[in-house]
Each structure stands twice: as structure tokens, then as C-alpha cells.
MMTF fields as JSON, N, C-alpha, C and O atoms, coordinates in Angstrom:
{
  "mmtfVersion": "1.0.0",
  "mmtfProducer": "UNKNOWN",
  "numBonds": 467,
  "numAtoms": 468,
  "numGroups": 117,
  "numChains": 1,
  "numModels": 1,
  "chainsPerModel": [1],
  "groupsPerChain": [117],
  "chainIdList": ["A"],
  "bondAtomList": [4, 2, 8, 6, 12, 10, 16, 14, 20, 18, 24, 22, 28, 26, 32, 30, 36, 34, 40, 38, 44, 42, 48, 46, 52, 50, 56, 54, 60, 58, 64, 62, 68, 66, 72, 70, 76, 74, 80, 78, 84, 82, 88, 86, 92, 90, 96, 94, 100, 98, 104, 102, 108, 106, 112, 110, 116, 114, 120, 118, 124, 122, 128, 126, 132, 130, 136, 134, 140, 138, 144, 142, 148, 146, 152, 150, 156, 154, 160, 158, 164, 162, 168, 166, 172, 170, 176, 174, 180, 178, 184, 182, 188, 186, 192, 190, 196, 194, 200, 198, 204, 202, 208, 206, 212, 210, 216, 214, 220, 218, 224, 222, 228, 226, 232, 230, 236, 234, 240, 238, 244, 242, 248, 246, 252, 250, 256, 254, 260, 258, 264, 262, 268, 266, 272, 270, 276, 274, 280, 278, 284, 282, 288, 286, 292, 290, 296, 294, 300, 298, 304, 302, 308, 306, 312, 310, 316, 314, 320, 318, 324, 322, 328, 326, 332, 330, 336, 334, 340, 338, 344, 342, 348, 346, 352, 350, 356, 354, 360, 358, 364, 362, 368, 366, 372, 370, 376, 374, 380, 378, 384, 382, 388, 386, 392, 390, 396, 394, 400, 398, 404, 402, 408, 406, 412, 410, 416, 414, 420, 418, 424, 422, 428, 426, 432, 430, 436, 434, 440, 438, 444, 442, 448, 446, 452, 450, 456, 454, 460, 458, 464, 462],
  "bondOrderList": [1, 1, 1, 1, 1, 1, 1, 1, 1, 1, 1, 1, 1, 1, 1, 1, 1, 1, 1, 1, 1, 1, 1, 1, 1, 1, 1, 1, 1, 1, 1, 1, 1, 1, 1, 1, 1, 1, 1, 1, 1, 1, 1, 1, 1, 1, 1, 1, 1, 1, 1, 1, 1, 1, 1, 1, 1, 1, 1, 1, 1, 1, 1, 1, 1, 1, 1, 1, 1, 1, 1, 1, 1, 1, 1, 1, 1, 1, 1, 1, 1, 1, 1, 1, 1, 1, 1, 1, 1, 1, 1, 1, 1, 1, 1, 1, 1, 1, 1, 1, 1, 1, 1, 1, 1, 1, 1, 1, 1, 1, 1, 1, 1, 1, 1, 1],
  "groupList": [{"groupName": "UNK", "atomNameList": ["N", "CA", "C", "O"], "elementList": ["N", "C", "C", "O"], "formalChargeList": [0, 0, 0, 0], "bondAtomList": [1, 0, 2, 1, 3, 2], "bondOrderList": [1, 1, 2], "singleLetterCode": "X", "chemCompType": "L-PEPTIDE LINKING"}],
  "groupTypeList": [0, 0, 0, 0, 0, 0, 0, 0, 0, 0, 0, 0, 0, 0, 0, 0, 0, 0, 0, 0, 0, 0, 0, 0, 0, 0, 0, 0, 0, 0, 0, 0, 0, 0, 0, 0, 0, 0, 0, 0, 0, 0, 0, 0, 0, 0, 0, 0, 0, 0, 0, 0, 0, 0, 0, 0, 0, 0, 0, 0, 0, 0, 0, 0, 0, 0, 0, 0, 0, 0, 0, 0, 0, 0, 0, 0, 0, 0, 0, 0, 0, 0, 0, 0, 0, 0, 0, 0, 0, 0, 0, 0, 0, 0, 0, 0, 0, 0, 0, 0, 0, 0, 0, 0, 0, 0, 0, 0, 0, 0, 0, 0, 0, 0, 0, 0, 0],
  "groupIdList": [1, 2, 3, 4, 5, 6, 7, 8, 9, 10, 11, 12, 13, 14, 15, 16, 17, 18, 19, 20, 21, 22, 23, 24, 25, 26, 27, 28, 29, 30, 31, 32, 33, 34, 35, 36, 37, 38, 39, 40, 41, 42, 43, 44, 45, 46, 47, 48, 49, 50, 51, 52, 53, 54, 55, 56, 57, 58, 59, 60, 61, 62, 63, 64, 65, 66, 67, 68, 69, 70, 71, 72, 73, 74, 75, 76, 77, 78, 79, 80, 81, 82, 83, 84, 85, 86, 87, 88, 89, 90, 91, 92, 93, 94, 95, 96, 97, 98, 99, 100, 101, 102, 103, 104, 105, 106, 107, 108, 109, 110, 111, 112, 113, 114, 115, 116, 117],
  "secStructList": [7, 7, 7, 7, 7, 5, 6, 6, 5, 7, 7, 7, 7, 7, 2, 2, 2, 2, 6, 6, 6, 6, 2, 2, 2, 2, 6, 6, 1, 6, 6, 5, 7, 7, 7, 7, 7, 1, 1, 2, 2, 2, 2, 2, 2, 2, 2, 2, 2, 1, 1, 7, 7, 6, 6, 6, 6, 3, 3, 3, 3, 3, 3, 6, 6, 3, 3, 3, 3, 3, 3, 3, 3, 3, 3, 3, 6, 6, 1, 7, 1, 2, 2, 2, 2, 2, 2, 2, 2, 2, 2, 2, 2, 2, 2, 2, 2, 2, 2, 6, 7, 7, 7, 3, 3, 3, 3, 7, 7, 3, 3, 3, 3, 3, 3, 7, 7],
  "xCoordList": [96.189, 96.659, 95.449, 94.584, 95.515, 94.51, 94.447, 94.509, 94.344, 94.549, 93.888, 92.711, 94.719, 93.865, 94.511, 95.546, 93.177, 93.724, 93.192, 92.179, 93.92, 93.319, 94.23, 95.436, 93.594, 94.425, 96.041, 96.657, 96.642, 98.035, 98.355, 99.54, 97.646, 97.939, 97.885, 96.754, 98.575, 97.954, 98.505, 99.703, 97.91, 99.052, 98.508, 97.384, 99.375, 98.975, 99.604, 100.684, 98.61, 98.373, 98.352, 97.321, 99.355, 99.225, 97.831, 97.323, 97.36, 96.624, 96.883, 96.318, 98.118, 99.362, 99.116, 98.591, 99.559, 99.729, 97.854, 97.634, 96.931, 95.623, 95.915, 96.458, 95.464, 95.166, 96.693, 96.762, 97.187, 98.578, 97.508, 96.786, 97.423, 97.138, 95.597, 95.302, 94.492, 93.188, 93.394, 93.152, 93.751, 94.327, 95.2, 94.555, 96.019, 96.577, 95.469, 95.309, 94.598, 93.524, 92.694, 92.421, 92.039, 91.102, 91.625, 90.95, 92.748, 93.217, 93.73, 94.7, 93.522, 94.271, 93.288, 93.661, 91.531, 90.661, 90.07, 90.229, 89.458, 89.16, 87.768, 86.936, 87.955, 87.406, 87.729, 86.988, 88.866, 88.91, 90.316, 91.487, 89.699, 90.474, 91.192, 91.93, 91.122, 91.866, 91.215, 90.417, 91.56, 91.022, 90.894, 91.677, 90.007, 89.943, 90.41, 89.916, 91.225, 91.847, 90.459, 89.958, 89.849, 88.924, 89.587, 88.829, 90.904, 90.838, 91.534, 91.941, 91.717, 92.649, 93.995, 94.71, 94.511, 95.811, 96.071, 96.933, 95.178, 95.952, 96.037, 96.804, 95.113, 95.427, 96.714, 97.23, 97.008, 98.588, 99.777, 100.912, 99.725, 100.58, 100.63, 101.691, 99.529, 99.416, 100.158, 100.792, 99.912, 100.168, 101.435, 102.144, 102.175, 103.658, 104.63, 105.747, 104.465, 104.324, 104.803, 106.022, 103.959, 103.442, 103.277, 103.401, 103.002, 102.363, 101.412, 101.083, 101.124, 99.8, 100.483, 101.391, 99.682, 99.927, 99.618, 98.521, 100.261, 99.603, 97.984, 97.352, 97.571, 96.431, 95.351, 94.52, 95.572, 94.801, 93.507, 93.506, 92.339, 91.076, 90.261, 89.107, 91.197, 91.205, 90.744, 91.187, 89.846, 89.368, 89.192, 88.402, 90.136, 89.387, 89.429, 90.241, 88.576, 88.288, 87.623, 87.196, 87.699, 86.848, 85.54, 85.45, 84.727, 83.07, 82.962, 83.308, 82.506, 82.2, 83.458, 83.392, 84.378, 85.115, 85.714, 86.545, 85.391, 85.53, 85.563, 84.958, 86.194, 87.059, 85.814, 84.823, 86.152, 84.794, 85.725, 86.419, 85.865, 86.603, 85.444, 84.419, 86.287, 85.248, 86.425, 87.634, 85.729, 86.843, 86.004, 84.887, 86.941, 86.35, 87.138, 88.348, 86.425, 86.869, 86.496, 85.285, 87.02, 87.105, 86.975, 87.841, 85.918, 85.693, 85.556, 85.179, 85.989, 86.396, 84.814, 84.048, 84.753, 83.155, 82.917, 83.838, 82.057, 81.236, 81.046, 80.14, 81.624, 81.819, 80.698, 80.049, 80.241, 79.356, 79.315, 78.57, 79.394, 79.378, 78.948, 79.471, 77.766, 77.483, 78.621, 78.979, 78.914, 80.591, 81.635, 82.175, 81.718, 82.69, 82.641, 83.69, 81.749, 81.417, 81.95, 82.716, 81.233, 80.693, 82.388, 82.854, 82.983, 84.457, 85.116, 85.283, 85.51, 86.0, 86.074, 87.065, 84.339, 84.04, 84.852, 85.467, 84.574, 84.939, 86.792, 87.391, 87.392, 88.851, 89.32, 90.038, 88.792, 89.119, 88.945, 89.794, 87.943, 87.493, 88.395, 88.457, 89.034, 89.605, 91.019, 91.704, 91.505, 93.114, 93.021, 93.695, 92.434, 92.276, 92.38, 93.225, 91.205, 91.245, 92.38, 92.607, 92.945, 94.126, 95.504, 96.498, 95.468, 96.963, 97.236, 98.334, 95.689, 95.546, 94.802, 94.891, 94.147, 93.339, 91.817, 90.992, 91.873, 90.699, 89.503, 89.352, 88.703, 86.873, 86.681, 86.891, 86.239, 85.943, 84.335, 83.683, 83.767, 82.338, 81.78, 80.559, 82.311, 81.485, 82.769, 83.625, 82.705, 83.645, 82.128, 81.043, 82.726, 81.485, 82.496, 83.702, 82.093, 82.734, 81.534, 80.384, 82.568, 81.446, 82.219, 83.445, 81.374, 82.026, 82.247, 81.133, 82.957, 83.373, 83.072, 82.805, 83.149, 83.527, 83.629, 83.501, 83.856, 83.734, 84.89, 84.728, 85.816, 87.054, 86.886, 86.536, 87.143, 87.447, 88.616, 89.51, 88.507, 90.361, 90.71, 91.885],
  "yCoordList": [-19.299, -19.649, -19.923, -20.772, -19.037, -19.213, -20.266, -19.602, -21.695, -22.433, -22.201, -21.881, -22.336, -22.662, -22.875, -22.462, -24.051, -25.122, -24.921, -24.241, -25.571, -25.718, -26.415, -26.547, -26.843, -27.725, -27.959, -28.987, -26.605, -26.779, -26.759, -26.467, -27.002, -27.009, -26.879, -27.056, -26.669, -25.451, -24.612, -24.579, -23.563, -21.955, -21.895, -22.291, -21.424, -21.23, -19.738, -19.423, -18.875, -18.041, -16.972, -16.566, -16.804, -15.975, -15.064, -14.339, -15.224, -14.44, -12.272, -11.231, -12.9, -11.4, -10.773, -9.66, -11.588, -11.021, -10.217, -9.091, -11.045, -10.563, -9.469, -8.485, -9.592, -8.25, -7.098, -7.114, -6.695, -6.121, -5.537, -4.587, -6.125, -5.596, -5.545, -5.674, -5.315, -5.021, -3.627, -2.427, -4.307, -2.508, -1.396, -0.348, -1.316, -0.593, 0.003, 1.22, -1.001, -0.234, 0.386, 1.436, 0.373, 0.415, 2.201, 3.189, 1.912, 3.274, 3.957, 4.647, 4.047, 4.723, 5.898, 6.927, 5.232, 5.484, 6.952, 6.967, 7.92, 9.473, 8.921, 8.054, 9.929, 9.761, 8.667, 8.548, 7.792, 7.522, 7.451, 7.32, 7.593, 8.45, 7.395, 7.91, 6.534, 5.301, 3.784, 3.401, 3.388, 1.978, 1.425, 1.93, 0.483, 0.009, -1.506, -2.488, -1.618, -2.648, -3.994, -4.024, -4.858, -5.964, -7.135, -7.932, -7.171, -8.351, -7.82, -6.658, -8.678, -8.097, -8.01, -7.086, -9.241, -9.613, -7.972, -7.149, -7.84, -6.499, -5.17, -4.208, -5.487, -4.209, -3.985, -2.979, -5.353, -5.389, -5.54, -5.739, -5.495, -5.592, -4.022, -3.401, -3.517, -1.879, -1.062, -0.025, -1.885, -0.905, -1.144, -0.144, -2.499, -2.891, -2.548, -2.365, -2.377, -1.445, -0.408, -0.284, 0.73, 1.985, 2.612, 3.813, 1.696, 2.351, 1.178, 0.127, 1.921, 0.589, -0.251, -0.032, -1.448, -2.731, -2.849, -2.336, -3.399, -3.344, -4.276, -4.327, -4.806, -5.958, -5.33, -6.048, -3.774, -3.278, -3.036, -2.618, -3.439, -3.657, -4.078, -3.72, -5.142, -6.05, -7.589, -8.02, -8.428, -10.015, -10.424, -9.86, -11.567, -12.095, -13.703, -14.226, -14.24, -15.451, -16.265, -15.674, -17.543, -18.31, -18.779, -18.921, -18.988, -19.132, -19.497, -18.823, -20.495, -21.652, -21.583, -21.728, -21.369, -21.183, -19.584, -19.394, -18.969, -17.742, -16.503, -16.656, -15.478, -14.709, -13.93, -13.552, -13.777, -13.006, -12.278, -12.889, -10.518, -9.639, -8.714, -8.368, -8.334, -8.001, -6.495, -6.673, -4.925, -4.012, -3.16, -2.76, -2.812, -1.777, -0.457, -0.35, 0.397, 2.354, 3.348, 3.362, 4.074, 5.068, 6.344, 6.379, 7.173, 7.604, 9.118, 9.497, 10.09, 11.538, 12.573, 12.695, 13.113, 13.693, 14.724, 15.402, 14.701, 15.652, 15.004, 15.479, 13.789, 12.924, 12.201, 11.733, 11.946, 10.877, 9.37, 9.849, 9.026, 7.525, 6.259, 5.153, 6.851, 5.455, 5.549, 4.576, 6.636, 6.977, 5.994, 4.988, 6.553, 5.974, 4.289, 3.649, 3.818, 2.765, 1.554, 0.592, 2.087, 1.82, 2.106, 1.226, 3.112, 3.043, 1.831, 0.934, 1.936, 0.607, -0.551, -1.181, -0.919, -2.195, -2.873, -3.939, -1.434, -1.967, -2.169, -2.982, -1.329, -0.778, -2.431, -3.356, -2.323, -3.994, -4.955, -5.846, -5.045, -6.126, -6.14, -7.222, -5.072, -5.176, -5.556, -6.338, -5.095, -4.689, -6.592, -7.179, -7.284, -8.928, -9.625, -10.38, -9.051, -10.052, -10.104, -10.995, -9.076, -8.625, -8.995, -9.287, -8.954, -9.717, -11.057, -11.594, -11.796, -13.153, -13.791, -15.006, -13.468, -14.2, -14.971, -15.703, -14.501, -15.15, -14.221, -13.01, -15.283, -14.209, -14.109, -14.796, -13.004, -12.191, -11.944, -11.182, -13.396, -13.092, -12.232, -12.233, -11.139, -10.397, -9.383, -9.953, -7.527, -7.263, -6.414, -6.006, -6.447, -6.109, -4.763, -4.997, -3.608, -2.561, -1.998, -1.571, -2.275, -1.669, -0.432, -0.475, 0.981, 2.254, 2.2, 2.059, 2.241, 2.272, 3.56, 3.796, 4.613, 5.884, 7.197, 6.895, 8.544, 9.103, 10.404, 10.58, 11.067, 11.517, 13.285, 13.471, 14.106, 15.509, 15.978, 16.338, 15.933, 16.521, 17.969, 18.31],
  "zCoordList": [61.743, 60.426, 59.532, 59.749, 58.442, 57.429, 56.169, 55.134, 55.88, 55.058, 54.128, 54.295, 52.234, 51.365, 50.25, 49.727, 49.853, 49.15, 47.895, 47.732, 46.796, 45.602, 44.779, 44.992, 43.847, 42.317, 42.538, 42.255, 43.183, 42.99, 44.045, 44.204, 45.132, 46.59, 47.865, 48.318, 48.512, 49.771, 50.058, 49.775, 50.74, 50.566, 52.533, 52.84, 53.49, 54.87, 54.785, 54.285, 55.425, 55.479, 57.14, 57.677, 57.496, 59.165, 59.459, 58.604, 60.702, 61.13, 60.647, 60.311, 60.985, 61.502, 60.241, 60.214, 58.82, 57.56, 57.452, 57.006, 57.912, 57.15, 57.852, 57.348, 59.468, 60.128, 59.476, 58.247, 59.793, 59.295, 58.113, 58.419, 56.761, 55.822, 55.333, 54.145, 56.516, 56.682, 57.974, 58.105, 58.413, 59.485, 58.709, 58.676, 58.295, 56.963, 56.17, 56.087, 55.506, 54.214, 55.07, 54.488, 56.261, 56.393, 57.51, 57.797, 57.744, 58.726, 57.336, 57.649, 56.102, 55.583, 54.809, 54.245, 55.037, 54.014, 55.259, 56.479, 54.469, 54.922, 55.757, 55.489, 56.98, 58.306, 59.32, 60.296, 59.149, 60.243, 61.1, 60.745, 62.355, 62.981, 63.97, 64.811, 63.979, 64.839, 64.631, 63.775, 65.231, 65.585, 67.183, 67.988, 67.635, 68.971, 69.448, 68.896, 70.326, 70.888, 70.754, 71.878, 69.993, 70.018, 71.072, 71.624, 71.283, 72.331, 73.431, 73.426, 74.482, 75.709, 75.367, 75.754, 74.416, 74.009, 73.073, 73.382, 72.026, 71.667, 72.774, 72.792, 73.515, 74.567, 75.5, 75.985, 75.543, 76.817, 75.412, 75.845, 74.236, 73.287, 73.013, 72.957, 72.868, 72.887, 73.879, 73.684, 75.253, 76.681, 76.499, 76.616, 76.159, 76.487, 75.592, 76.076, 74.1, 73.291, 73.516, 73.392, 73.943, 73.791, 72.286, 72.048, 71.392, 69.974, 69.733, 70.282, 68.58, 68.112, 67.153, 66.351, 67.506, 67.064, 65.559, 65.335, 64.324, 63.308, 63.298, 62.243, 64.276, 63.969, 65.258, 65.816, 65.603, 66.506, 65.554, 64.396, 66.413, 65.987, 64.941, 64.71, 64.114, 63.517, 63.966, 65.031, 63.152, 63.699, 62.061, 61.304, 61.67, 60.277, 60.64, 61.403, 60.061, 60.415, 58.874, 57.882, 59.053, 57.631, 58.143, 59.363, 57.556, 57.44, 56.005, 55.035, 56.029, 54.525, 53.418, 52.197, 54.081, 52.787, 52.427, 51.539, 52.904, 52.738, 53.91, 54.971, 53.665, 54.677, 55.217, 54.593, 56.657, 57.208, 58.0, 58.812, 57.802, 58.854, 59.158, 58.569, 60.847, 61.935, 61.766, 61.619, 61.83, 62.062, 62.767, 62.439, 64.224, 65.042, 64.872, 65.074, 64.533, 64.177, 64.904, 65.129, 65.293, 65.769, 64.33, 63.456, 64.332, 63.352, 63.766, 64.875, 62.499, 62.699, 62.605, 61.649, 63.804, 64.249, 62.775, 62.318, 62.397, 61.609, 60.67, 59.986, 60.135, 58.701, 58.245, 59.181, 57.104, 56.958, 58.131, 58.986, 58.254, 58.533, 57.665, 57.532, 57.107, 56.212, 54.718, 54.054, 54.538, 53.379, 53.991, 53.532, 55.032, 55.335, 55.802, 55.731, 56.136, 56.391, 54.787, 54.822, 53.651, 52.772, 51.98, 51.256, 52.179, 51.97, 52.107, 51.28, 53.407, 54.331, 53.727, 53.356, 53.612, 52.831, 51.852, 51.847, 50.577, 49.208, 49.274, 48.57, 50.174, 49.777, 50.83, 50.45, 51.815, 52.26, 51.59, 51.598, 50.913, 50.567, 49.12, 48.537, 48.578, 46.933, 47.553, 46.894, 48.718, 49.039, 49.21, 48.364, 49.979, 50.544, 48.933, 48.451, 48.385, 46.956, 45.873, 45.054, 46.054, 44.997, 45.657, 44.991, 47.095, 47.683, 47.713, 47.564, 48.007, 47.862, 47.32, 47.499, 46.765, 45.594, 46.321, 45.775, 47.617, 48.287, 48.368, 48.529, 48.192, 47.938, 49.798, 50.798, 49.476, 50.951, 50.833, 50.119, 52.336, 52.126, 52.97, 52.813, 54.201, 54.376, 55.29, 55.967, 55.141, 56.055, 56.964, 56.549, 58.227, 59.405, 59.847, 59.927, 60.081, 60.239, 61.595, 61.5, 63.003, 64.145, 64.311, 64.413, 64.352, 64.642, 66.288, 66.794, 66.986, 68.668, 69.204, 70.382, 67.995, 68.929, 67.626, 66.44, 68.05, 67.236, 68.163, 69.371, 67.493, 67.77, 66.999, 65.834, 67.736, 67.092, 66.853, 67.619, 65.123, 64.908, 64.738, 64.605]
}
């Protein structure tokens, strides 16, 4: 649960809702080609499942006040990487600020792997 407070209150915030809608922007932007299971818990939610999880390879967390997301990709072979990297960033970081009004101080984008379509 993500808390935050101000003048008029406090607003609590689900883990589920960030990842959900940082996995969304970030699988939606050109070259990438999946995402990777970051904990064990999404991997047996994956296997038990059998589709992907909306919060697969997704981690957001707070640091001073402000949102710090971790995103692991699976990225489409022949493509830029630093484009796409540099994609990711901005389209996460606008989709977070514009749903909730919270400043996003850093998104970390580790490439896992690279996929031929």
C-alpha cells in the first residue's frame, strides 16, 4: 500500500493499481516484446494462472517521498535499445503522474532478454 498525504488528506494507494498500470504503459510502447516474472510470487501466479499477471515484471516502491519503479523487459531483437529504453521512461513516468498526481523520482528499466518476432 502506497500512502499519500497532503493538505486535504490521505489518499492509500494498492501496490496492484501501480503495477497493473506501469505494466500496461510500458508493454504497450514499440519493441517490447514481454516482460519477466521479478519475484517468485509472480512466477507461481503466472504458472497457476496460465496467462500473465497484470503486475508481471513490475516493482514500485517510495524513496524520500517519491515513486521509484523497477521494470524488467524482454525486448524485440534488431531494435534500438537505448529508444526504447528512453521510451519506457518518459511514457511511465507521464502515464503515473497524470493518474495520480505523484512525482515519480526515478523509473529503472533492466532489459532481461531479447525475443525474435
Amino acid at each position: 500500500m502506497i500512502k499519500v498525504e497532503n493538505h486535504l488528506g490521505a489518499t492509500n494507494i494498492s501496490q496492484e493499481y501501480f503495477a497493473s498500470l506501469v505494466g500496461r504503459a510500458a508493454s504497450e510502447c514499440f519493441g517490447v516484446s514481454g516482460m519477466v516474472n521479478t519475484t517468485p510470487s509472480q512466477g507461481i501466479r503466472t504458472m497457476l494462472s496460465r496467462k500473465d499477471v497484470p503486475d508481471k515484471g513490475v516493482r514500485v516502491h517510495i524513496a524520500g517521498g517519491k515513486l521509484v519503479v523497477d521494470l524488467h523487459i524482454i525486448v524485440t531483437y534488431g531494435v534500438n535499445i537505448s529508444a526504447i529504453v528512453k521510451s519506457i521512461v518518459n511514457k511511465v513516468r507521464y502515464v503515473i503522474e497524470d493518474a495520480t498526481s505523484m512525482e515519480v523520482a526515478r523509473v529503472n528499466v533492466y532489459v532481461d532478454g531479447m525475443r525474435a518476432e
